[in-house]
C-alpha positions in Angstrom: 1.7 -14.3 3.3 2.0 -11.5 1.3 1.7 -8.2 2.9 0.1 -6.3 0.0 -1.8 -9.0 -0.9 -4.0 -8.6 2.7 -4.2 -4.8 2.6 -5.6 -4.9 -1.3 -8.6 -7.7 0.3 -8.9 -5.3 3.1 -10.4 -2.5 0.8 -13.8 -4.6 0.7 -15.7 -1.8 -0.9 -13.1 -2.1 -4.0 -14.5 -3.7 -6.9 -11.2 -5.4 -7.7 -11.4 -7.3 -4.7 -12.7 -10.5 -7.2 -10.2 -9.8 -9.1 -7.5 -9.7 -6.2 -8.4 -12.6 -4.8 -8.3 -14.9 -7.9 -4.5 -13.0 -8.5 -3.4 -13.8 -5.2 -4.5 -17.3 -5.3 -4.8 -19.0 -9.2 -6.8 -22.2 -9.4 -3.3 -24.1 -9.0 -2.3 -22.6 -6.0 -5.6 -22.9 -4.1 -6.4 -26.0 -5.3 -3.1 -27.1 -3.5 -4.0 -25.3 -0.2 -7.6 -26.7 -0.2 -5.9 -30.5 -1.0 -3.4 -29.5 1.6 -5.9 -28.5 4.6 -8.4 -31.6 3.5 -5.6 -34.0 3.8 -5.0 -32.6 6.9 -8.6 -32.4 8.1 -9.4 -36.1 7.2 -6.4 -37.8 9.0 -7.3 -35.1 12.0 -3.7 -34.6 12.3 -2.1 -30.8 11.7 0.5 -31.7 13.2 2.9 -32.2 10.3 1.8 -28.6 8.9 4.4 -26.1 9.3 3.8 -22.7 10.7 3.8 -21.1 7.7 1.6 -23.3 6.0 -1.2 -23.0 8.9 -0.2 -19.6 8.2 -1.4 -19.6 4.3 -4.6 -21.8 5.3 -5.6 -18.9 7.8 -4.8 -15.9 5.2 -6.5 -18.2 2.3 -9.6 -18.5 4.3 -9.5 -15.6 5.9 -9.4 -13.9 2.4 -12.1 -16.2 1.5 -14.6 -15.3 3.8 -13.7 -11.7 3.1 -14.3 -11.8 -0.3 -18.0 -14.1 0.2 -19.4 -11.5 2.6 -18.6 -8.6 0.2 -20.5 -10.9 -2.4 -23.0 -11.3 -0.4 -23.6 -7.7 0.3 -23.8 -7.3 -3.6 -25.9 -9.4 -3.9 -28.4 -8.5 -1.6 -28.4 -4.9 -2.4 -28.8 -5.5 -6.2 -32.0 -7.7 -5.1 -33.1 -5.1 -2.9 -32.5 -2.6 -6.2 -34.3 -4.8 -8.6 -37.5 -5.4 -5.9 -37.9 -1.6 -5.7 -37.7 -1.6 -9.1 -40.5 -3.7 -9.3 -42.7 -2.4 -6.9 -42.1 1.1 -8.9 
């Protein structure tokens, strides 16, 4: 995986990190790794994955989860804006 690639997602507070992410991994690539890993996951058998694919499934949704719980955060602190907002 590439190196640069993980430190830019680790900079969660960055507001590029969308933007990162969707560089890293275009809809053609992860659409790939997510056919990849389901293929995988329904015949219960990794064995045939290399190691550098398990590799990319770990980074992908690693990366993943990284980017949904900066979302997330976002999210709830633009609710938590608008709510005191309201209550103003």
């Amino acid at each position: 995986m590439n190196t640069t690639l993980n430190h830019q997602l680790q900079a969660d507070s960055d507001p590029s990190l969308l933007e990162n992410f969707f560089k890293a991994y275009p809809p053609e690539r992860t659409e790939k790794i997510l056919w990849r890993w389901l293929l995988a996951s329904v015949k219960n058998d990794f064995t045939g994955i290399s190691q550098e694919d398990m590799q990319e499934f770990s980074d992908f949704f690693e990366n993943l989860h990284r980017l949904e719980v900066v979302l997330h955060e976002q999210y709830n602190e633009r609710q938590s804006q608008l709510k005191k907002g309201e209550s103003a």
